[in-house]
Every structure is written in C-alpha cells, then in structure tokens.
Z-matrix of the N, CA and C atoms (Angstrom, degrees):
N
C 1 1.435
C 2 1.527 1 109.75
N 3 1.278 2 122.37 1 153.52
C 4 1.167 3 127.13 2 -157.85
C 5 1.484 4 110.22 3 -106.19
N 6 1.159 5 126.65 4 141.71
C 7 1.312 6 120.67 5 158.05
C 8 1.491 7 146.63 6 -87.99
N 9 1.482 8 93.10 7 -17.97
C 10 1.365 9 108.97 8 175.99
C 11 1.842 10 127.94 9 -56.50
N 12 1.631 11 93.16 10 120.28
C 13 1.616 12 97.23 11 -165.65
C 14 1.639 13 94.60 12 112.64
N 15 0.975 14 142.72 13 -33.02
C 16 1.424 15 144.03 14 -140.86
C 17 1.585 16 95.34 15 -103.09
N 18 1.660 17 105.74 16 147.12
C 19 1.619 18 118.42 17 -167.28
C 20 1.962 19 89.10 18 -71.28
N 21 1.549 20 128.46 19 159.24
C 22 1.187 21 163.83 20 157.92
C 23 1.264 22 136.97 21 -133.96
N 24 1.066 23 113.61 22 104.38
C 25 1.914 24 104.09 23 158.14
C 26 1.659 25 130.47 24 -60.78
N 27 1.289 26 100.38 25 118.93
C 28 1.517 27 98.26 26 -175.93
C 29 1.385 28 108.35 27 -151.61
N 30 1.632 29 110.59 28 164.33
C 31 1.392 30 116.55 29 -173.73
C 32 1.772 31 107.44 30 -68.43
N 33 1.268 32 144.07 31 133.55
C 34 1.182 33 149.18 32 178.09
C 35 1.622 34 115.73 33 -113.26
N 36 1.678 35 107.39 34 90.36
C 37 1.147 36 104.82 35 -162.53
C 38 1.717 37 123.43 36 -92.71
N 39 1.546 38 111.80 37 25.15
C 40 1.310 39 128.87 38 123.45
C 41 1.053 40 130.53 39 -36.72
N 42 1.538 41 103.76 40 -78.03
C 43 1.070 42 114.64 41 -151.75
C 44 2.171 43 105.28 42 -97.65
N 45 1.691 44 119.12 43 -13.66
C 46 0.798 45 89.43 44 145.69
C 47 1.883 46 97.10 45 109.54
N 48 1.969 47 103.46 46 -13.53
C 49 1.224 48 108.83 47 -158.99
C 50 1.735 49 119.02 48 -145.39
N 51 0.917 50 136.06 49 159.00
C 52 1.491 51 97.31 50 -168.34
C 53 1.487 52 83.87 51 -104.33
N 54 1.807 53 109.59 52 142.09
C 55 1.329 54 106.01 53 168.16
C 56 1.356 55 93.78 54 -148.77
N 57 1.962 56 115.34 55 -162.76
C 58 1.237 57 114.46 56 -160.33
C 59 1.700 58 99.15 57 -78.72
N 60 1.421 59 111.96 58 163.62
C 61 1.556 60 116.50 59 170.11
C 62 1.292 61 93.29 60 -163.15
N 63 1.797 62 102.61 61 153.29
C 64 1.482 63 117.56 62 -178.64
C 65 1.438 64 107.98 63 -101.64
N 66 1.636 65 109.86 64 129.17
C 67 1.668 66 92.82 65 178.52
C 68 1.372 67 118.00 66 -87.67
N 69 0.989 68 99.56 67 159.68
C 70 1.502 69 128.94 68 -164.29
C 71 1.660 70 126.35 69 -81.82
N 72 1.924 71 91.48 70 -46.33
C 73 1.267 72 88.92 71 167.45
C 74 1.948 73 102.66 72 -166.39
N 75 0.935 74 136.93 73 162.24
C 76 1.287 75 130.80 74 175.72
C 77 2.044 76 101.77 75 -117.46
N 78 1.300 77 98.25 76 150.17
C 79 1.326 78 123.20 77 151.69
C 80 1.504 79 118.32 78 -114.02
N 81 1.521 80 100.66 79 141.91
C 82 1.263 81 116.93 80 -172.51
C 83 1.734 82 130.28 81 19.25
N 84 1.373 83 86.80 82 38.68
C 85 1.589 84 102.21 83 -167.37
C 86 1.383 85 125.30 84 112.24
N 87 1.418 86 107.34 85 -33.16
C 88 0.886 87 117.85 86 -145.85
C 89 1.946 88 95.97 87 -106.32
N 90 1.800 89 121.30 88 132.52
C 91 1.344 90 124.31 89 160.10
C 92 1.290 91 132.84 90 -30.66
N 93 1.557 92 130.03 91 100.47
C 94 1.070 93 128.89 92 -141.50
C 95 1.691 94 109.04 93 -95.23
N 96 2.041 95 88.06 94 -72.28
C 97 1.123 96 120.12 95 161.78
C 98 1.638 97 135.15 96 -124.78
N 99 1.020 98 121.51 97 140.41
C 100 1.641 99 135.49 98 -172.78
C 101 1.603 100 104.08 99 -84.83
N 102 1.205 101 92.97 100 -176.98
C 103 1.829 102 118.30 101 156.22
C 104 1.744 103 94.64 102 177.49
N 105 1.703 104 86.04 103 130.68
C 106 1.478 105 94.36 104 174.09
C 107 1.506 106 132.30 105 -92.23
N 108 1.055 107 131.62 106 125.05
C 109 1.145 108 150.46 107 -179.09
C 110 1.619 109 122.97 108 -31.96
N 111 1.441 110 106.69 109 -35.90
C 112 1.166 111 95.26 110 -175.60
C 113 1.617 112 105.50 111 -117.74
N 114 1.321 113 127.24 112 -4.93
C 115 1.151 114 135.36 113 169.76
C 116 1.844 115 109.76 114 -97.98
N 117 1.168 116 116.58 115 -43.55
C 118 1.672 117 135.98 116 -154.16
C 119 1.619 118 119.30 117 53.47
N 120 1.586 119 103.50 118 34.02
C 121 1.266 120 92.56 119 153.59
C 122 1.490 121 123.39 120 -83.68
N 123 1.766 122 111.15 121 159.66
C 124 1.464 123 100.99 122 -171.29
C 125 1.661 124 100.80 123 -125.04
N 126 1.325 125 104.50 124 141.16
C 127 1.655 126 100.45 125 173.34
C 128 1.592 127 94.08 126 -171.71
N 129 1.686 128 96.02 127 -173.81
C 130 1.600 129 107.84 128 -172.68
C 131 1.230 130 109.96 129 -53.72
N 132 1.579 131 108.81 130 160.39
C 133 1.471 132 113.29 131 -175.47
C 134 1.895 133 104.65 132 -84.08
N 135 1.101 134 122.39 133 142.38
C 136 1.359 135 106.10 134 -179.33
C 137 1.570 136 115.19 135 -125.01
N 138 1.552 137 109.54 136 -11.17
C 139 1.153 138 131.78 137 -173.66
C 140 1.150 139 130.68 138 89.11
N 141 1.333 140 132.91 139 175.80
C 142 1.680 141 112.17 140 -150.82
C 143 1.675 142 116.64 141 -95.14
N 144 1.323 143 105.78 142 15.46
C 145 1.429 144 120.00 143 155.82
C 146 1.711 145 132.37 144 -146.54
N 147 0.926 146 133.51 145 119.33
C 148 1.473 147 140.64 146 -141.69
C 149 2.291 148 98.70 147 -85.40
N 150 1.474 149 115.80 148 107.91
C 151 1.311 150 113.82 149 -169.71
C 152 1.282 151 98.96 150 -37.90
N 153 1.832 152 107.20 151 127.69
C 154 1.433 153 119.72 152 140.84
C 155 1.899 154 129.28 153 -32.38
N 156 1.059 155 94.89 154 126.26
C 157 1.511 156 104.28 155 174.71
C 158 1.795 157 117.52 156 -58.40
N 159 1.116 158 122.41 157 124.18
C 160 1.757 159 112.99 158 170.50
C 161 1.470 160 98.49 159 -50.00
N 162 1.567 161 101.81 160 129.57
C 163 2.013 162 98.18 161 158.35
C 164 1.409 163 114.01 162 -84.71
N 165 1.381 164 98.51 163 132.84
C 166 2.221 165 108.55 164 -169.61
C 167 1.301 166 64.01 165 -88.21
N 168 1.708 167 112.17 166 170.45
C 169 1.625 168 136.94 167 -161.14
C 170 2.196 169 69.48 168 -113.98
N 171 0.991 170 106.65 169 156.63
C 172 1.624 171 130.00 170 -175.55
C 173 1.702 172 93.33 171 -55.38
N 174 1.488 173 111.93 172 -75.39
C 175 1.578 174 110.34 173 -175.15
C 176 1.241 175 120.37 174 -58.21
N 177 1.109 176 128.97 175 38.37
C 178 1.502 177 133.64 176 172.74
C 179 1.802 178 118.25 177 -146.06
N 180 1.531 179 91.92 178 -3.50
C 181 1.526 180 107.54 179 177.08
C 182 1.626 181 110.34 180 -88.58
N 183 1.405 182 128.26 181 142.53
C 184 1.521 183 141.39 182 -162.24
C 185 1.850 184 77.83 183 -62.06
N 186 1.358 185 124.11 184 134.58
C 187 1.470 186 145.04 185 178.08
C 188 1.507 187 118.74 186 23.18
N 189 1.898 188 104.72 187 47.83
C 190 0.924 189 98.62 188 163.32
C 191 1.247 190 113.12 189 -120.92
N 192 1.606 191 120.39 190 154.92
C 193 1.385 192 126.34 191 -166.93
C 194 1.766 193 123.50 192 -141.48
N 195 1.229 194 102.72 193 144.85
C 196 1.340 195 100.26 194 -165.90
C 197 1.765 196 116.31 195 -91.16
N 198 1.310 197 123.68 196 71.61
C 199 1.529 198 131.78 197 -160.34
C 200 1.563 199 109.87 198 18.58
N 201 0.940 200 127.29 199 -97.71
C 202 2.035 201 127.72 200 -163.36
C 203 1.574 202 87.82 201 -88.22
N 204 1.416 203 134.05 202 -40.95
C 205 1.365 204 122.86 203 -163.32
C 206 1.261 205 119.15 204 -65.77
N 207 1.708 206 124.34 205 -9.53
C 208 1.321 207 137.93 206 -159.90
C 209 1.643 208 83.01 207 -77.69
N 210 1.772 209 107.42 208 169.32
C 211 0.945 210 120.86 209 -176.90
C 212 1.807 211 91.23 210 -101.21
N 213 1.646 212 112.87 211 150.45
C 214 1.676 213 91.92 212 157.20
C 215 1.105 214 131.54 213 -84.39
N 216 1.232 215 146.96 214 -168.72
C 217 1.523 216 133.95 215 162.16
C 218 1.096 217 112.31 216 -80.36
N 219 1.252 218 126.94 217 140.14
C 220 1.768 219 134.55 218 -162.95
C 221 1.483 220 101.00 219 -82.77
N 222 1.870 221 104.30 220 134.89
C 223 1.093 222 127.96 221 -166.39
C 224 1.700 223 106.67 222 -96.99
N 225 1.507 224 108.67 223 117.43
C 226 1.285 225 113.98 224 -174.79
C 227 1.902 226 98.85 225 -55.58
N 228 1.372 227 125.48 226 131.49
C 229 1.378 228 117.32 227 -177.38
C 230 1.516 229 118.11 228 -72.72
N 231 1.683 230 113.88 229 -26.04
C 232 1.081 231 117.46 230 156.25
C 233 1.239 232 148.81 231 -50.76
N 234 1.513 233 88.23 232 -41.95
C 235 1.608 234 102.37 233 159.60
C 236 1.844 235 120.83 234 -51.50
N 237 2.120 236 83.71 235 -63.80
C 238 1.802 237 73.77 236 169.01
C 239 1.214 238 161.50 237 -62.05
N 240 1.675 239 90.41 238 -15.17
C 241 1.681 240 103.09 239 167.62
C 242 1.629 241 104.60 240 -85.67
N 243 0.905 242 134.31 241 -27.07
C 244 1.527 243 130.28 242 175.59
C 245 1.583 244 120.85 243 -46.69
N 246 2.038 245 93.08 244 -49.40
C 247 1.305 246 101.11 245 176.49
C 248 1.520 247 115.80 246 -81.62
N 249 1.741 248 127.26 247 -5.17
C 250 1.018 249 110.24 248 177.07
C 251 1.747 250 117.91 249 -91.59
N 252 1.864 251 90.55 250 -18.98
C 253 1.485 252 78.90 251 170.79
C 254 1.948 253 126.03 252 -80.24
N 255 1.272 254 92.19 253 -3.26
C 256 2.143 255 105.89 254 175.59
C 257 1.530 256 89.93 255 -59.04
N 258 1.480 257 102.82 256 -65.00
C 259 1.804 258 113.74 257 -161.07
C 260 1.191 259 100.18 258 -51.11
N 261 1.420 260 130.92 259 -48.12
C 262 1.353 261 118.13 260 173.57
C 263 1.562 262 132.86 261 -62.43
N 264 1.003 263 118.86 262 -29.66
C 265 1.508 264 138.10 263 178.47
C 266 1.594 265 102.27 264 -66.78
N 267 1.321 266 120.90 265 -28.92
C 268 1.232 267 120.24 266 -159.16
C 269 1.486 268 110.45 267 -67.69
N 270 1.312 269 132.82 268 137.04
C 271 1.847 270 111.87 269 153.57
C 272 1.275 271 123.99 270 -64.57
N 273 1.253 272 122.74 271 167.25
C 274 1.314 273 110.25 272 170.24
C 275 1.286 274 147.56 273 -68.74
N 276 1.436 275 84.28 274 -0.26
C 277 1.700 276 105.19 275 -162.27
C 278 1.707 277 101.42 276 -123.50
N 279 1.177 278 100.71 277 17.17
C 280 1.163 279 101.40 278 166.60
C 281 1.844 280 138.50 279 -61.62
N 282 1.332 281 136.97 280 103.86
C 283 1.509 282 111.51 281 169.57
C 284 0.737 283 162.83 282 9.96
N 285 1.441 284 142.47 283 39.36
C 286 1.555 285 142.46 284 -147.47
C 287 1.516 286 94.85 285 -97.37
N 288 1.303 287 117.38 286 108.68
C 289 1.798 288 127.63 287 163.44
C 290 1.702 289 103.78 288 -71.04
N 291 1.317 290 106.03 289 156.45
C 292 1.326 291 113.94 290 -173.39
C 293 1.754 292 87.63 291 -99.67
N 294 1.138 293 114.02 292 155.30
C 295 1.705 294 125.13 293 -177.25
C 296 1.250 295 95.13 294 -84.48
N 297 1.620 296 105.81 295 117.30
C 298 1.796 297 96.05 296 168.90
C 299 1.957 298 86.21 297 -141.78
N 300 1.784 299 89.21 298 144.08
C 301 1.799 300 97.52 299 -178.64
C 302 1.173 301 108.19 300 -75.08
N 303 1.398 302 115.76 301 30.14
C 304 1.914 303 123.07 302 -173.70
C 305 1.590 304 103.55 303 -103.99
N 306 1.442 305 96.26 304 -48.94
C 307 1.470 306 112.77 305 -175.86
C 308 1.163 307 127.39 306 -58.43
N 309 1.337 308 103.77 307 175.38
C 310 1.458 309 123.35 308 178.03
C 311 1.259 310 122.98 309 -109.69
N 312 1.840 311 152.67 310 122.81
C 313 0.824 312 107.55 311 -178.17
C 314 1.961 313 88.53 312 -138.28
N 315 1.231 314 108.59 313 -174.56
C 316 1.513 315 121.66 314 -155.59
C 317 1.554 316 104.68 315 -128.67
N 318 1.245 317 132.95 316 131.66
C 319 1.558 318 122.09 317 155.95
C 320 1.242 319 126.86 318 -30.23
N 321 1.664 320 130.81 319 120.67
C 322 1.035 321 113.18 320 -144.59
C 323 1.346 322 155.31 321 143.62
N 324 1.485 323 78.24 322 -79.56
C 325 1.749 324 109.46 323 173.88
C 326 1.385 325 99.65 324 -59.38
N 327 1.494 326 116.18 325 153.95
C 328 1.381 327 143.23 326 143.76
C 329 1.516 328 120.43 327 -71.97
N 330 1.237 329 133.88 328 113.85
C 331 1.457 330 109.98 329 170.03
C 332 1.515 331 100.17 330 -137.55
N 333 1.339 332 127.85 331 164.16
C 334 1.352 333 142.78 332 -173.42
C 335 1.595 334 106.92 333 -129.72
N 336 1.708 335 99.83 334 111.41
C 337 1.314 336 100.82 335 -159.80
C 338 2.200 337 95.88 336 -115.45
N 339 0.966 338 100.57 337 138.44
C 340 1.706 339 124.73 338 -161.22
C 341 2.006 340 84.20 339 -48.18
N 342 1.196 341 133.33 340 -59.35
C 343 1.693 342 118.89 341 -175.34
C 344 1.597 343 112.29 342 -69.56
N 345 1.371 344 107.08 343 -59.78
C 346 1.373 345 115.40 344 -136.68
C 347 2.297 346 94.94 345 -103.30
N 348 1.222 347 101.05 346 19.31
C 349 1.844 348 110.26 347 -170.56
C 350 1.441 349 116.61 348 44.96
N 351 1.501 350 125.64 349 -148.34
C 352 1.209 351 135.51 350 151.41
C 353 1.216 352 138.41 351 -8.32
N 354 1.205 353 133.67 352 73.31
C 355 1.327 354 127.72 353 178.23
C 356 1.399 355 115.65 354 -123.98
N 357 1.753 356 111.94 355 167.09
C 358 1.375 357 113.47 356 -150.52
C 359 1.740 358 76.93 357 -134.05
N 360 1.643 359 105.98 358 147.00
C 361 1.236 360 116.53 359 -166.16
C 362 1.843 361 101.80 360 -103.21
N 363 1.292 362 119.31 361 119.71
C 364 1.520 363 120.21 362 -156.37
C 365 1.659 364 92.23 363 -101.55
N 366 1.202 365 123.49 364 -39.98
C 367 1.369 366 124.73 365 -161.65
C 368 1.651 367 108.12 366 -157.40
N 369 1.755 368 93.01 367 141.53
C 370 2.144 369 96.04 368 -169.20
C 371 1.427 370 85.05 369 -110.95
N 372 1.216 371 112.39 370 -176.07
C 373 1.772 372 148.87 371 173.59
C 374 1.065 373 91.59 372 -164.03
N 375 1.531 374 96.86 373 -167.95
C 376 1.634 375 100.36 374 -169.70
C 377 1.594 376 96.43 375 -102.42
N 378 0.880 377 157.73 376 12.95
C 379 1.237 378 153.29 377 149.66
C 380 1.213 379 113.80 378 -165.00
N 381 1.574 380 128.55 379 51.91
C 382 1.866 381 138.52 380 126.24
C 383 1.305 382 105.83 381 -136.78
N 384 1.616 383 100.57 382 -177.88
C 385 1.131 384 91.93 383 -171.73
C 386 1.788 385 95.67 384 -154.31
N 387 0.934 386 122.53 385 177.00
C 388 1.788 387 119.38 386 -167.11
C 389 1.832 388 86.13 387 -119.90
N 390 1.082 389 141.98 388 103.45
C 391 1.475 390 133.02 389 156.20
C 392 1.789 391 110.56 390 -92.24
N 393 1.084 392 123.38 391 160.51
C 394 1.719 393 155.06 392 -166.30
C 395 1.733 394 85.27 393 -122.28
N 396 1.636 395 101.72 394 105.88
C 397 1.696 396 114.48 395 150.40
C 398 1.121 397 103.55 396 -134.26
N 399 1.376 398 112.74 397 156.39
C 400 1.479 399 136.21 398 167.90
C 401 1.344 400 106.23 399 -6.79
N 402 1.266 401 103.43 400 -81.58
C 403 1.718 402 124.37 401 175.91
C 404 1.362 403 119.78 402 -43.49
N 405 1.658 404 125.13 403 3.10
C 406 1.135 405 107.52 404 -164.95
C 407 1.833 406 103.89 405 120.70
N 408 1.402 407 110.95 406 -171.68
C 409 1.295 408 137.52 407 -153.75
C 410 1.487 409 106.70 408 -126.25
N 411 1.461 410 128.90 409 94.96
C 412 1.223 411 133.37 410 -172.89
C 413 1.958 412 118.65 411 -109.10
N 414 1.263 413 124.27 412 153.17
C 415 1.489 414 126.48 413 -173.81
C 416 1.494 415 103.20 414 -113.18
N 417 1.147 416 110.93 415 84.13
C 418 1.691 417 113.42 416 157.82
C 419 1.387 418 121.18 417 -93.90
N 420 1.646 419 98.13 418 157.00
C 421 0.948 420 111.57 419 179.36
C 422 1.651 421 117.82 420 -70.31
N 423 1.702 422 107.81 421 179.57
C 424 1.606 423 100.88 422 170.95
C 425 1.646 424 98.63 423 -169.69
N 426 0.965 425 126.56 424 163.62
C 427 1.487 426 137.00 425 178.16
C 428 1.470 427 122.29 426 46.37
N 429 1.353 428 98.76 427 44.81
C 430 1.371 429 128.57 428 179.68
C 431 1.838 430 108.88 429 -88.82
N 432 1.407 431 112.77 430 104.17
C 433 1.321 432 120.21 431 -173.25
C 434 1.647 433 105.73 432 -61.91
N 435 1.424 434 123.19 433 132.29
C 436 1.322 435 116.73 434 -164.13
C 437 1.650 436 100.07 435 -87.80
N 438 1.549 437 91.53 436 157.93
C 439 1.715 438 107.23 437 -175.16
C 440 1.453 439 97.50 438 -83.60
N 441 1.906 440 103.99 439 124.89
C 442 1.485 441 119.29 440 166.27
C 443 1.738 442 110.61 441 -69.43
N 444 1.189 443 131.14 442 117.74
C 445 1.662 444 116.97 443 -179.70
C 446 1.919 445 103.80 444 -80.17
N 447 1.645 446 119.64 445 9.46
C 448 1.048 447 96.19 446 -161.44
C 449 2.052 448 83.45 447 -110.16
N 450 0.917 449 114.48 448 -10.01
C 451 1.672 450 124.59 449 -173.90
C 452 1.562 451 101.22 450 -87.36
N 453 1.538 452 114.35 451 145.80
C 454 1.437 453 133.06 452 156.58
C 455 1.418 454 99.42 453 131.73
C-alpha cells in the first residue's frame, strides 16, 4: 500500500522541527520525499528526528579548553631564559608602555600587554611587531587607526 499523499511525521529542515508532511513520492517502498505542511518546503524524507551529533569531550574540540585542566601551549625554553635574562637587565625605572593597537612602538620598547604581561619588542614593520614574553614569542599588531562607533 502506498503512501503517497498520506499525512507523516518528519524532520523539517526549514523550519527546524519535526512536524506533519505529505509525501511526495516513495522509492521502492520505501519514503522518499516530503513537503511540509506548515512551511511547504520539499526535500528528502529524513524521519521524524534528525541523528544526534557524537559529543567530542571539550579537550579534543578545535580551541576548546577545559579552564585550569587545559594544557598550556609549550614554552620554547629558550625563549624563556632569553626573556628572563631582558627582565633582569632591566632598571627599575625603566618604561613599560601599555600595548595599545593605536600605537607605535620601536625595537626595544618595553610594553605590558593586558593577556600575555611584560614584553620586550624584538622586531618593527610598519604595522606588527615580533615581542619576547614569558610564554614565548608573539606577532602583534600596531598602528592600527582606531574604530570611530559614531562614523559609517
């Protein structure tokens, strides 16, 4: 016996929900295609609930992390002794600029940036720059004209 013409529950991926739809057409017996009833979109039949996704556990998802349990990213050791011997060299009264994407900065410079702390600026361009932190060797930006929220 046929179904075609006949009411169905099915996933409606319009609309997002499983509701009634009339099918459309069968293969070899079998529910081919729909159209939903309360939207009239028409497509494959998928059945009246759309397969659950596997849950990946957080630490195995592309940048996801589990607060203190995350691993950090591994600190070149060279780096860190490099930067501990800068910090030491430093006076105390030395300059530390705060990192702003407004600024300017020079080989050199000291700046103290809001994530990654203390860093020492190794190399300029005209707008990045190579800084030396604790953590390693990072590429920020610099001379980035700031966004007006009252313009566009």
């Amino acid at each position: 016996m046929s179904l075609v013409g006949k009411n169905i529950d099915a996933f409606c991926l319009r609309c997002q929900l499983t509701l009634a739809h009339i099918v459309l057409y069968e293969v070899a017996g079998a529910v081919h295609s729909v159209k939903c009833k309360t939207c009239g979109a028409e497509h494959r039949y998928r059945g009246p609930k759309p397969a659950k996704k596997r849950e990946v556990p957080a630490e195995r998802r592309p940048g996801g992390r589990l607060g203190s349990a995350a691993k950090p990213n591994p600190v070149r050791p060279a780096d860190a002794r490099q930067w501990e011997l800068r910090s030491a060299e430093q006076p105390p009264d030395a300059a530390i600029w705060d990192y702003r994407l407004s600024e300017s900065y020079e080989k050199g410079d000291i700046i103290a940036h809001a994530h990654f702390g203390r860093g020492f600026v190794e190399q300029v361009t005209a707008d990045r720059m190579e800084v030396l932190f604790k953590e390693g060797r990072k590429q920020l930006a610099m001379n980035r004209r700031p966004v007006d929220a009252g313009t566009e």
